[in-house]
C-alpha positions in Angstrom: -25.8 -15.6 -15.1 -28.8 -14.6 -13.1 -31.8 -14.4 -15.7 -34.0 -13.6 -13.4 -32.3 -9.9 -13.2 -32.6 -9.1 -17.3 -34.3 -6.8 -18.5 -33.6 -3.6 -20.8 -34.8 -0.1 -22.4 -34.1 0.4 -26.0 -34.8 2.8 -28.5 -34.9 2.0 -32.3 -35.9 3.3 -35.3 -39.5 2.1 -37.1 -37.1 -0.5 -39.1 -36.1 -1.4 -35.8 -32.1 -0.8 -36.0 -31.1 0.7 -32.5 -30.7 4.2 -32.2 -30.1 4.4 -28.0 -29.5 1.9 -25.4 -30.9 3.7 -22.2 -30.4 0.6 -19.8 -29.9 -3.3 -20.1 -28.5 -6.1 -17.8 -27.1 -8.3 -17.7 -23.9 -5.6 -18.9 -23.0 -8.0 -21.8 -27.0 -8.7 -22.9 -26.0 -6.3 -25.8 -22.8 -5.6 -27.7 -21.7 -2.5 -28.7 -21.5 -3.6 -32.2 -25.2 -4.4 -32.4 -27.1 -2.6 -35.0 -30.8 -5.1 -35.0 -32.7 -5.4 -32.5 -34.4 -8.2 -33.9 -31.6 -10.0 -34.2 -31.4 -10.1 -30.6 -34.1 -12.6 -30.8 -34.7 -15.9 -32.9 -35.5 -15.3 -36.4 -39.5 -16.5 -36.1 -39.5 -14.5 -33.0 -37.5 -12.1 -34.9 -40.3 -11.6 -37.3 -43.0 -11.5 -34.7 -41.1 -8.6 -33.2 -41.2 -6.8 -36.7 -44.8 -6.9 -36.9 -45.3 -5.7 -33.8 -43.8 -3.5 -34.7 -45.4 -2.3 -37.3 -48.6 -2.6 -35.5 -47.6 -0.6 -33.0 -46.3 2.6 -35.7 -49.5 1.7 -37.0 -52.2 2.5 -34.2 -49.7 4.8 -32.4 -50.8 3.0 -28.8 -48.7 1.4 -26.1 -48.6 -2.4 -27.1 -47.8 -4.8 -23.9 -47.2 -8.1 -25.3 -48.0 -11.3 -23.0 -46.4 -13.5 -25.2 -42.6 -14.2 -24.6 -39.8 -13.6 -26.9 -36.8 -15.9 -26.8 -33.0 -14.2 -26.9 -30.7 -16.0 -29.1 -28.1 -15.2 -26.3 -28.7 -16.1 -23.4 -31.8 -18.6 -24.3 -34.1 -17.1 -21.9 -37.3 -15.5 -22.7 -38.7 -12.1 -22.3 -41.8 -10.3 -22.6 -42.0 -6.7 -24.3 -43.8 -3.2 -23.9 -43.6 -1.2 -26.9 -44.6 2.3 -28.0 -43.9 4.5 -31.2 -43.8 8.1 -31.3 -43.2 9.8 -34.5 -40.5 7.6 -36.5 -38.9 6.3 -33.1 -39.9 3.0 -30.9 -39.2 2.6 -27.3 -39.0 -0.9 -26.4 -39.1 -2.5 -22.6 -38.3 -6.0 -22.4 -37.6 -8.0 -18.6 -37.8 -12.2 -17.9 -41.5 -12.7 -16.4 -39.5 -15.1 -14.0 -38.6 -11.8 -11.9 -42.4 -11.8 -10.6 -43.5 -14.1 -8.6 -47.3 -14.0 -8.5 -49.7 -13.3 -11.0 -50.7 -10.3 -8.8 -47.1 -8.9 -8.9 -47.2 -9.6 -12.6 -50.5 -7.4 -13.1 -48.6 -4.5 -10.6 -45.7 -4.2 -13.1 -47.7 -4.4 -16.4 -49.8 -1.2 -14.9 -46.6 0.5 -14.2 -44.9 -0.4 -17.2 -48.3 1.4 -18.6 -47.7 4.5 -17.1 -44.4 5.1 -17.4 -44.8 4.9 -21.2 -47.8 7.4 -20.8 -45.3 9.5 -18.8 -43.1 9.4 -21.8 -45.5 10.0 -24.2 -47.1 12.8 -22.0 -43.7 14.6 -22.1 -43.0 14.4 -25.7 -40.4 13.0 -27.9 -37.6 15.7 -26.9 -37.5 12.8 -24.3 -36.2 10.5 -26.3 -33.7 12.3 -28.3 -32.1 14.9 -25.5 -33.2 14.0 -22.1 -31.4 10.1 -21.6 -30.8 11.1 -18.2 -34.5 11.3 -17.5 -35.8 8.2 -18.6 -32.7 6.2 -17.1 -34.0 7.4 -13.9 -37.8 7.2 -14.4 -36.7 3.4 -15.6 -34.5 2.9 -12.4 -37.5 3.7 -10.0 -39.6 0.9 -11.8 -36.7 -1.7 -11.4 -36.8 -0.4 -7.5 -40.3 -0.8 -7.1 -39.9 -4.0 -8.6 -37.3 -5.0 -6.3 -39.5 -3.6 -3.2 -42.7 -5.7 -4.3 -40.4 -8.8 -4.2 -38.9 -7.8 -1.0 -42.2 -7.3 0.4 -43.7 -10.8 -1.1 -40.5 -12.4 1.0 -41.2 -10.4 4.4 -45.1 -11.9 4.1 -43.1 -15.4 4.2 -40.6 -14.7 7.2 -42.2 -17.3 9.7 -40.7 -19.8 7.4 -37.4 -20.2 8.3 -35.9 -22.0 5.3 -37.2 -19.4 3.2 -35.3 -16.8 5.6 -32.2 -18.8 5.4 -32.3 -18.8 1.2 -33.0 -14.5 1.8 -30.0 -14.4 3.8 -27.8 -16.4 1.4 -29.8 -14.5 -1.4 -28.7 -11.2 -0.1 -25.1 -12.1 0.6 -25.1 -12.9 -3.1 -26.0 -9.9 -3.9 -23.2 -8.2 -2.1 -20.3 -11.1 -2.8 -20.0 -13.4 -6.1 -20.5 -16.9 -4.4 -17.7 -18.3 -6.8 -15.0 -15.7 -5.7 -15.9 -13.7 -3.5 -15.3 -10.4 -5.8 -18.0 -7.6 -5.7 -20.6 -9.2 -7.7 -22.5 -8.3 -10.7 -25.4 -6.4 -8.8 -23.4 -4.4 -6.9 -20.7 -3.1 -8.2 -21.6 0.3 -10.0 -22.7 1.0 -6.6 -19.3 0.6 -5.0 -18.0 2.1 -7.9 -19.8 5.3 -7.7 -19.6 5.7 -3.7 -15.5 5.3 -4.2 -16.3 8.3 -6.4 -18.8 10.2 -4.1 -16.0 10.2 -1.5 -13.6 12.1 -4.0 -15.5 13.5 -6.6 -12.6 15.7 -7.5 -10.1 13.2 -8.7 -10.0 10.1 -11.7 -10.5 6.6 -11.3 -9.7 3.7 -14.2 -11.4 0.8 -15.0 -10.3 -2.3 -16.4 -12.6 -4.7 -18.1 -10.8 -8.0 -18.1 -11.9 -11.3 -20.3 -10.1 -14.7 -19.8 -8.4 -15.6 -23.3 -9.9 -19.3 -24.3 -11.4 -19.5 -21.3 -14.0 -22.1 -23.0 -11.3 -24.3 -23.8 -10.3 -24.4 -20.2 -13.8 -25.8 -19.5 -13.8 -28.1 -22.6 -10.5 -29.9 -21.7 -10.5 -30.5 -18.3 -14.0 -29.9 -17.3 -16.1 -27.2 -15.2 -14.7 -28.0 -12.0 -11.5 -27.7 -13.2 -12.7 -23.9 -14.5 -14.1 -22.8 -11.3 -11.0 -23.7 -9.8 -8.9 -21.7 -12.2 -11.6 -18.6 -12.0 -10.9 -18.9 -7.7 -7.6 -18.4 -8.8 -7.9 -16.0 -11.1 -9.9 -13.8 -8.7 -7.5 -14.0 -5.4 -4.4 -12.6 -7.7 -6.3 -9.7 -8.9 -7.1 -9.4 -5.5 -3.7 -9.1 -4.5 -2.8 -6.3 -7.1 -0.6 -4.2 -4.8 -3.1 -0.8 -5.5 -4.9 1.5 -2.9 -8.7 2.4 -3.6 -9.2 -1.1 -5.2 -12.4 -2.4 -6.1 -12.1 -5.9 -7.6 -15.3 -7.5 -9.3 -17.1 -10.4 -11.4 -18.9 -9.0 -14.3 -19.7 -12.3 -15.5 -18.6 -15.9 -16.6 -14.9 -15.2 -17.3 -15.2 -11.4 -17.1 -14.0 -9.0 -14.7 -13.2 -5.8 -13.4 -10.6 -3.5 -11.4 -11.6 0.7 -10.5 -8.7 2.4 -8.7 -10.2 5.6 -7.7 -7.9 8.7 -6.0 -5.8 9.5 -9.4 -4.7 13.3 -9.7 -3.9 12.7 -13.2 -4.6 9.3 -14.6 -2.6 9.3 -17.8 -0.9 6.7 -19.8 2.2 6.1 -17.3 -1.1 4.9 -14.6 -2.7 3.1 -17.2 1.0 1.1 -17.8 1.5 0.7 -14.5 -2.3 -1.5 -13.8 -1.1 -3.3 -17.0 2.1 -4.7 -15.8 0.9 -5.2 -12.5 -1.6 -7.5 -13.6 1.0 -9.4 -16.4 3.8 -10.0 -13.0 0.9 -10.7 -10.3 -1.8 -12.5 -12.4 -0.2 -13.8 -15.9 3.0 -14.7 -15.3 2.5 -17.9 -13.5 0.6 -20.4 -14.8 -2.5 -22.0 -12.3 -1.6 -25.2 -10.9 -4.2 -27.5 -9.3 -4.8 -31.1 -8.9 -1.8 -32.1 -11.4 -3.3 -29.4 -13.9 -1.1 -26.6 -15.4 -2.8 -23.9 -17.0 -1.7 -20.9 -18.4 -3.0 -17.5 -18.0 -3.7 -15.1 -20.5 -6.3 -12.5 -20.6 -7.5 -9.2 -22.7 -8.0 -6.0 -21.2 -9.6 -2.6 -21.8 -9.3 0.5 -19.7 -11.1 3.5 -19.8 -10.9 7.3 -17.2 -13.2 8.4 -15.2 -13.0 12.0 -15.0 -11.1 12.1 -18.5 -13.7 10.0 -20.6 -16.9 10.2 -19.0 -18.0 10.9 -15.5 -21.2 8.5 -16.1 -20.5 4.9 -14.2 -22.9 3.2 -16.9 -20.4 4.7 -19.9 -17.5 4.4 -18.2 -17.8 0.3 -18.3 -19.5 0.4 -21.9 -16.5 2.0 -22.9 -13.6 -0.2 -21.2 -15.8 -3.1 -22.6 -15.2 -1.3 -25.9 -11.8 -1.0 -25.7 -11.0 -4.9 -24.6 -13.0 -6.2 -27.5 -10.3 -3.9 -29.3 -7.5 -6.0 -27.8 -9.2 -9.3 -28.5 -9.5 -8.4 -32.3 -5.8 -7.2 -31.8 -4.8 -10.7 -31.1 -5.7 -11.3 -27.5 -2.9 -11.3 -24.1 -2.8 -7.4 -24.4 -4.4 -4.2 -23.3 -6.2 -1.5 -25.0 -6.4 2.1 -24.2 -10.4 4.0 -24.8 -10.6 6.0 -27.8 -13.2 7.8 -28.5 -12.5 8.6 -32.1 -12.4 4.9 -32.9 -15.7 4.6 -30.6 -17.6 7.0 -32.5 -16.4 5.2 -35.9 -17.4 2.4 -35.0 -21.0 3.3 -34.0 -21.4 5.3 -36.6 -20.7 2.2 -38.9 -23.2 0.3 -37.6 -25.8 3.1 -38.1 
């Protein structure tokens, strides 16, 4: 995982359970079962959090915090910009790491400060109808982000072993250097172009996790895993489907989108499922006198049918796989939205 790219927008309530996730990566920072924000963090941080918290219900100003905050999961730390407004709290947290200079750490604070003034300026039917609205105001801060660390690397270009680690830094980017898949960063974007081009038809997407893939690593070592994930990743590349779009999401999880579907029903949805069980489960991996078999867990979700938002689209698939895991693992599970809606309303 790339820490350097984390970073989220979360709304909670002033007991600080989570109300609205408007953006986090990476896309498995925060599960949908989570109900505590704080419990993101480590418990004395955890506490910290809380009376900030409070402080910030308290004198109703924007608090940026330059003290970090460490995750439980993934140990990396962040810092935070909170506000309150009425009984809500809108919380921005991203890895310091990002920013390379004290200068571009300054530029991003004073952003960060005005786009909560934005919010605040535009009242709370912000934050309760308009999502839309502040995922996008928050999207052009992670752009001008990203254009203040291009620019920091252009300043640099007359050293040519920083060019070189640019080069292999954008090809990243693009390609997962393990596998060669789409890669993390990039793949809502070849997801939504696939769409772009025919807007009029559905798409599904499968979120795949390796079963006891940490095993794998424990037995024979991580070598032996990144051999078995190379694997892994040229059969689903071989899935015999048109439109395909085959990606890392991260570790031992990845994804499929077929776009062009007239109807995608539950006949399509059978179809991706046995592909994968004849052309990626059926035979075991075999390197270096190893024999491993394959087994994996699998959701799938529509576009067109379930959502036509990218972001929802591959919260829900996610949804539905940790379905199949509970289920027993080596199977698929359909999105259902009945369950979904359960579910969250459980946890709140």
């Amino acid at each position: 995982m790339d820490i350097n790219k984390l970073s989220f927008l979360i709304q909670c309530d002033n007991q600080l359970n989570i109300t609205k996730t408007f953006w986090y990566q990476p896309a498995y920072l925060i599960s949908p079962y989570q109900k505590k924000f704080a419990n993101l963090f480590t418990p004395d941080d955890g506490e910290r959090i809380s009376q900030l918290t409070k402080q910030a219900c308290s004198l109703r100003e924007i608090l940026l915090c330059d003290d970090s905050f460490e995750l439980v999961s993934p140990q990396v730390n962040v810092n935070l910009c909170m506000m309150a407004m009425d009984d809500q709290v809108l919380v921005c947290g991203m890895n310091p790491s990002l920013l390379p200079t004290d200068e571009a750490v300054f530029f991003v604070k004073d952003l960060l400060f005005q786009f909560m003034n934005v919010i605040r300026s535009s009242g709370t039917v912000l934050l309760t109808e308009n999502e839309k609205m502040v995922r996008t105001q928050f999207e052009q801060i992670q752009q001008l982000n990203n254009n203040l660390v291009n620019m920091q690397r252009e300043v640099k270009k007359s050293n040519s072993k920083l060019n070189q680690l640019n080069r292999d830094l954008n090809n990243r980017l693009v390609k997962d250097a393990l596998t060669g898949l789409v890669s993390r960063y990039q793949y809502r974007a070849e997801i939504e172009l696939a769409i772009k081009e025919e807007p009029e038809k559905q798409g599904i997407f499968t979120f795949i996790d390796v079963d006891n893939f940490k095993q794998i690593n424990d037995t024979y070592g991580h070598g032996a895993g990144d051999e078995f994930l190379k694997t892994f990743a040229r059969r689903l590349n071989q899935l015999p489907f048109d439109n395909l779009i085959t990606m890392r999401i991260a570790g031992d999880e990845f994804g499929l989108y077929i776009h062009g579907y007239d109807s995608a029903g539950q006949e399509e949805i059978d179809d991706i499922w046995q592909s994968i069980y004849k052309m990626v489960l059926k035979e075991p991996i075999t390197f270096e006198e190893i024999t491993i078999n394959v087994f994996c867990s699998a959701g799938m979700s529509v576009y067109g049918k379930d959502t036509r938002d990218v972001y929802d689209l591959i919260e829900y698939a996610d949804f539905a796989m940790y379905e199949a895991k509970n289920a027993g693992k080596n199977m698929f599970r359909v999105f259902d939205m009945d369950l979904y809606k359960g579910k969250r309303t459980t946890m709140l």
